[in-house]
N, C-alpha and C positions, 0 to 999 in steps of 0.2 A: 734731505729736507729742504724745503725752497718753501721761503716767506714764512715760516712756520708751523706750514701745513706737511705733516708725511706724506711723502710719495709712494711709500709701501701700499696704501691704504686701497681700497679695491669697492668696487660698484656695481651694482645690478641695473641696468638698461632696460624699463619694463617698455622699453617699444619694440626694439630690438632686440629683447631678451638674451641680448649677452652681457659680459664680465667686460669690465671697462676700468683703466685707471682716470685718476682725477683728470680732467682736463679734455677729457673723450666725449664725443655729444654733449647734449645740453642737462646743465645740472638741474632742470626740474623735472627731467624724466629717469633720476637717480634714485634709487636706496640706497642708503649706506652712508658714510663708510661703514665698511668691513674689515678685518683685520688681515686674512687669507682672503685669496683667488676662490678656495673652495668653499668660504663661508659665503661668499658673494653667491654664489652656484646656487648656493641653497637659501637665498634671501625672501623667493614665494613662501617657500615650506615655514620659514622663520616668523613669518610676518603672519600667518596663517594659526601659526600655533600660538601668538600672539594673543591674535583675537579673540580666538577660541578661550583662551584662559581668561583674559576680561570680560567675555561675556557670561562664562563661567560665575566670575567674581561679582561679576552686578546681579545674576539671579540671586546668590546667596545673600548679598545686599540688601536685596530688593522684597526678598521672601519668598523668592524661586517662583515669583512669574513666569 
């Protein structure tokens, strides 16, 4: 751990679309952290199921507009 940030912790690079620890390219083209290398991998798919449930959430909200 340095400055009390974990170095374990792991990044999705949506320019580059690779896995990156902290400190790797620029951190406004990060997701994450992430806890695993493999959750990183899978941070589109994450982010995606995301929305999809929010907007899920807001129809029902909303009165399924």
């Amino acid at each position: 751990m340095t400055d009390g940030i974990d170095d374990d912790q792991w990044y999705y690079n949506v320019i580059t679309k690779q896995v990156e620890r902290r400190g790797e390219g620029k951190g406004t083209d990060h997701l994450g952290p992430y806890p695993t290398r493999e959750a990183a991998e899978h941070a589109i798919e994450t982010v995606r199921a995301r929305e999809e449930q929010l907007k899920r959430e807001d129809r029902e909200w909303g009165g399924g507009e």
